[in-house]
N, C-alpha and C positions, 0 to 999 in steps of 0.2 A: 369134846375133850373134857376131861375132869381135872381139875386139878388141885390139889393138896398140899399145905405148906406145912415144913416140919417143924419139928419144935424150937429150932432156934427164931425162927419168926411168926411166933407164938401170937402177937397181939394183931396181928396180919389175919391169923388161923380163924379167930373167933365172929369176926364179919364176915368173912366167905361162907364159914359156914353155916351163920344166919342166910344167908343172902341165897344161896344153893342150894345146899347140902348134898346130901347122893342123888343123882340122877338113874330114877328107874323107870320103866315101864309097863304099865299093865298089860299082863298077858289074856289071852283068850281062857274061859273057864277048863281046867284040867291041865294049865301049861304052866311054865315056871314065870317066876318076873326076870326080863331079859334087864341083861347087864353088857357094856358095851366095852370089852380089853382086848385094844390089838393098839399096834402100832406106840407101844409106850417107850418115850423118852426123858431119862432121867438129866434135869438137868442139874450144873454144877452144885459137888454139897458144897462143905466149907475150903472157899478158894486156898490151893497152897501156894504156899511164899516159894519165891521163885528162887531163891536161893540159900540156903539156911544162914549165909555167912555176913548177910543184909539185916540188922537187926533193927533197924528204926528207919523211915523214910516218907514219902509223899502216898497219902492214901485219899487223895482227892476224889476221884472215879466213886468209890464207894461211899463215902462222905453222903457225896451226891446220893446214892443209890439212897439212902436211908433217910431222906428228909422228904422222898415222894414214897406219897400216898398212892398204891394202886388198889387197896381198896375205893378212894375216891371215885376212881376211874371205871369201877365197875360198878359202881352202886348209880353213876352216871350213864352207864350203857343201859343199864337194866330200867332205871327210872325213863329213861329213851323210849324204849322198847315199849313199855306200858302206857306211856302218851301217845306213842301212835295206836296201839292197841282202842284206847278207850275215844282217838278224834277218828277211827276207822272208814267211815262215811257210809253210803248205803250203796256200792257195788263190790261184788263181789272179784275180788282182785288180791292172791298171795300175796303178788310181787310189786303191789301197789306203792310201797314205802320200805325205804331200805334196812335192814336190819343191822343193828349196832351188837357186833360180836363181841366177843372178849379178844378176841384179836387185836378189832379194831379201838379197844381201848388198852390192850396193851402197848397198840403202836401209838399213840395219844402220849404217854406214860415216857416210853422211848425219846418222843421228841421233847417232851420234857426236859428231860435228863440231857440230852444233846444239845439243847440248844444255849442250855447255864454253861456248858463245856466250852460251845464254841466264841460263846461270850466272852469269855475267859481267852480262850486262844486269839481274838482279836486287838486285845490287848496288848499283844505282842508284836517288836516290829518285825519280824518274820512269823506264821503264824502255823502253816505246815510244817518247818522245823522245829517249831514248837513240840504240834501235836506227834511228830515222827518220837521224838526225844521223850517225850513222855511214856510211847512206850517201848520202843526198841534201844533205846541209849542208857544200861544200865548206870554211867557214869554220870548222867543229866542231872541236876539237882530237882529236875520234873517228874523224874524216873516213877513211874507207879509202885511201888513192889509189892503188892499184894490179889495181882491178876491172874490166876493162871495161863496158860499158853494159848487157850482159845478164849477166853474173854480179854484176853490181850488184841487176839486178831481180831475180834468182833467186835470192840472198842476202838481199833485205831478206824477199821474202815466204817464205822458209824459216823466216825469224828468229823473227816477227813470229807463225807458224803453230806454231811450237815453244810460243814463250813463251804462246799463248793457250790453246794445245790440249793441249800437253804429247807430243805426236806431230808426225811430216809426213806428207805424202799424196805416193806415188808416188818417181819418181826420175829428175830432170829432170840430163840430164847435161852442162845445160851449166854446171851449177855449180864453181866454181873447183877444187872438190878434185879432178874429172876435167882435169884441165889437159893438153893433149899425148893425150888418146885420140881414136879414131875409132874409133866405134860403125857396125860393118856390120850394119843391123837384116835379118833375114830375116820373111816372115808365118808361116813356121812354126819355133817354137824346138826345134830338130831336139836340141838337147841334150834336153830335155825327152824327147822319144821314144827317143834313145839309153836313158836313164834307164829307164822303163818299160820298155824292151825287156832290159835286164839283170834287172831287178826280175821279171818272166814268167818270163825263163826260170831263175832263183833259185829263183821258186816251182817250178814244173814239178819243176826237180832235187830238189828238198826232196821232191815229194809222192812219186815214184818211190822215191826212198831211204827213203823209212817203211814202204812196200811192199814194199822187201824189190830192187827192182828197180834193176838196175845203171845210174848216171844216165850210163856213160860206153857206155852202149849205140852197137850202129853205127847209121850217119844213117836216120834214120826219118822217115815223112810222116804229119803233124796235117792233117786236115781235120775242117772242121765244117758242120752241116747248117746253112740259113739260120733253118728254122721252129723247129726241136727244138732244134738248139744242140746235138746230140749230135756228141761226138767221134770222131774215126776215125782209126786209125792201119795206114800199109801200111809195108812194107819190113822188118818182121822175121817171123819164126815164127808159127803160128798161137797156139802158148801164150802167147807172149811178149804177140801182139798184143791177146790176150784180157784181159789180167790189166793191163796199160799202161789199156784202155779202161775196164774198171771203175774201176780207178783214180783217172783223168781224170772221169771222167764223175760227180762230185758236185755235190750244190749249186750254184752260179753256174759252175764251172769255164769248163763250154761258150760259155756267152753270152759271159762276158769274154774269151774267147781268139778268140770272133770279133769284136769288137769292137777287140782290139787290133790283130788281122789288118788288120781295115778300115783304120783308122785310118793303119796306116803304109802301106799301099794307095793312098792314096788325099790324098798329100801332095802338095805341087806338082813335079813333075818324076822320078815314081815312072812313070809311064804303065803301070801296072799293066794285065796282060791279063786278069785274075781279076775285074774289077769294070768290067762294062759297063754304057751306060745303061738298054738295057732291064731287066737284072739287077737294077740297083738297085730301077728303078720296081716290078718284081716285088715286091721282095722289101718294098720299103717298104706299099707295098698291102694285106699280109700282115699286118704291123706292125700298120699304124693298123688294119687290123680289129678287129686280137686286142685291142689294147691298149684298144678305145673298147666291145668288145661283147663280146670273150671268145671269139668264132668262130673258128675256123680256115680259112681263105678257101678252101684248099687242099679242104677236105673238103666244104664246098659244093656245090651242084647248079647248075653251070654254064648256063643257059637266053637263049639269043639275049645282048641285051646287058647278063645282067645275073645275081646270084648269088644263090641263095633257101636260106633254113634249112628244115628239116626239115616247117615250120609253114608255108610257103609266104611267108614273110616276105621282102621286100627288105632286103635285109643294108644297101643303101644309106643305108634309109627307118629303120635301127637306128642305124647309124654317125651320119646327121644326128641324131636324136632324143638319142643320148645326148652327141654337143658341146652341144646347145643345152642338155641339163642338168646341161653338168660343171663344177664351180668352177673349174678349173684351168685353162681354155683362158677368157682374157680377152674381154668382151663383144663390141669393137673388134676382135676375133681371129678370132670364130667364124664366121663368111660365108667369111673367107679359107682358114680350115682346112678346110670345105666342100668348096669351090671345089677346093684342093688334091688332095683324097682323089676326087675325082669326077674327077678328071681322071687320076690314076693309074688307075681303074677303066675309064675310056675306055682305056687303051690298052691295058693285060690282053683286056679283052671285044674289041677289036677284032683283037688277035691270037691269041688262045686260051691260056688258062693253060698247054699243056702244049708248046705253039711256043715258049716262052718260056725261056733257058736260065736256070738256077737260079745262085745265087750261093755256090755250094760252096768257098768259101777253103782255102786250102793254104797251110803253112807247114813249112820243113825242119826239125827238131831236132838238130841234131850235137852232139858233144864242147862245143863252142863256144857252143851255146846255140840258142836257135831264128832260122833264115833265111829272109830272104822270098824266095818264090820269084816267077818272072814277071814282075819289075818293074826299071827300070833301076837305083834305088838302096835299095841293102840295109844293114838298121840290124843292124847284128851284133858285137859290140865278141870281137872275137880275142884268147882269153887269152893264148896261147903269145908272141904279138907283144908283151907288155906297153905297146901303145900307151895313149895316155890319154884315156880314154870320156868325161872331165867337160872339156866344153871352152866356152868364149864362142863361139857362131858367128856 
């Protein structure tokens, strides 16, 4: 999401957009810088008065709105975000540590604002006809009158969910304290993957530099195997590439790094050439074998339309037997999950496991951290540029 404050909240304007600025992304050499507009929602400009013949009254609500700092709140997330960055540790792991969105410091911000309210409402010896009065009882001496219609309804039931629950749920922006923003929602919160992709290659530098191995090495190529998850490294020395791959190759290392590979592969408007449909179906077929029986599909005895273990067993007649006996694939689920995995297997057996290209991902690692290769936009945040990686897009 991006977001932009207009000029009535001008001194709001100028820390976001230190803090941000425009969120772009570098494109592949001969393509344009991608820009991310869909899904924008404007929220409320300057609230109207709810009835012109109201000329003075209770403007509590907003009072409130202007004595919180949501810059603080994001300059908190972002400061967040950069300390897990820089304590990373040395496994490689996205999803290691949680990411502090702008969401979730708007919902901070929220309960803010909600919680001075419902303070206030407890002070009262009824404390829901209070807050009802406040904003549906024009006659109330509590009366708001400067909300409009839906920051009215999105104010009482904040109020109302505070005072019951002692929490809110969520972060509905069209409440007053966002007054003057417009919210450009994207389907994929690409800060998020910027995140992660500092956070990877954090880790990566860390694990080299325990190794003894210089992290400001020249640009080198990560690939990893779809089955084994085994790493591979081309572009330096054979010692160099020997000692990088031991290295890499611990524990979860491989899976997670193909997995983030994918991940940023495979966003809206990446058109990655690494991740084709057959590829996938390949590799997914692979997957559910191992994951439901333990087989390696790969290592299989290939036979007309169909794959047999050692014992002449249909690996198929394994993969149904152990859904229909797994807890973790829902009752209502399992026909569907069937269904699914049979029909990856139709199109393997109809073109031959080894016609089939594999889904070997490749990733750059430079001075700068690791780059996607093949695809139009790349999640790479350039130190030397000190631009600024934590942005609302």
């Amino acid at each position: 999401m991006n977001i932009f404050f207009n000029n009535k909240i001008h001194a709001q304007q100028s820390l976001l957009t230190t803090l941000f600025g425009t969120k772009q992304f570098s494109t592949t050499a001969g393509k344009k810088t991608s820009y991310s507009k869909r899904d924008t929602v404007t929220i409320s400009n300057d609230a109207k008065v709810v009835t012109s013949k109201i000329a003075e009254g209770r403007t509590h609500n907003t009072n409130i709105d202007k004595s919180i700092d949501l810059n603080s709140y994001i300059t908190a997330a972002k400061n967040k975000n950069q300390q897990i960055i820089e304590n990373s540790g040395t496994e490689i792991n996205a999803t290691s540590s949680e990411y502090m969105s702008v969401g979730k410091a708007f919902r901070e911000a929220l309960t803010e604002k909600y919680s001075k309210l419902v303070s206030e409402a407890k002070s009262h010896s009824n404390p829901e006809s209070y807050i009802y009065c406040k904003y549906y009882d024009k006659g109330s001496n509590y009366y708001e009158i400067n909300l409009n219609d839906t920051e009215r309804r999105v104010a009482y039931n904040y109020e109302m969910q505070m005072y019951r629950t002692g929490k809110i749920n969520g972060v509905n922006y069209q409440d007053s304290l966002f007054r003057g923003i417009t919210v450009s929602g994207d389907v994929v919160d690409s800060n998020k993957i910027q995140f992660e992709r500092q956070l990877v290659s954090s880790q990566i530098s860390n694990i080299l530099k325990e190794a003894g191995i210089n992290s400001n090495l020249s640009d080198c190529t990560f690939s990893v195997n779809p089955y084994s998850y085994e790493i591979s490294v081309d572009g330096v020395n054979e010692d160099t590439k020997a000692l990088i791959e031991s290295t890499l190759n611990m524990g979860n290392n491989g899976k997670n790094l193909f997995n983030h590979i994918y991940k940023c592969a495979t966003q809206d408007g990446c058109n990655s050439t690494q991740v084709t449909k057959a590829s996938k179906m390949k590799y997914e077929a692979y997957q559910q074998v191992y994951s439901f029986t333990g087989y390696k599909l790969n290592t299989l005895a290939e036979q007309d339309d169909k794959y047999t273990t050692e014992s002449g067993e249909n690996i198929l007649d394994l993969v149904d037997y152990e859904i229909d006996a797994s807890g973790e694939v829902p009752n209502d689920f399992k026909k569907q999950m069937k269904d699914w995995i049979h029909e990856l297997f139709s199109f393997v057996t109809a073109n031959g496991w080894k016609n089939i290209p594999d889904m070997n991902l490749k990733i750059l690692y430079t001075a700068n951290g690791l780059k996607d290769l093949n695809q139009s936009i790349i999640y790479q945040y350039d130190k030397s540029s000190n631009a600024p990686w934590y942005s609302v897009m």
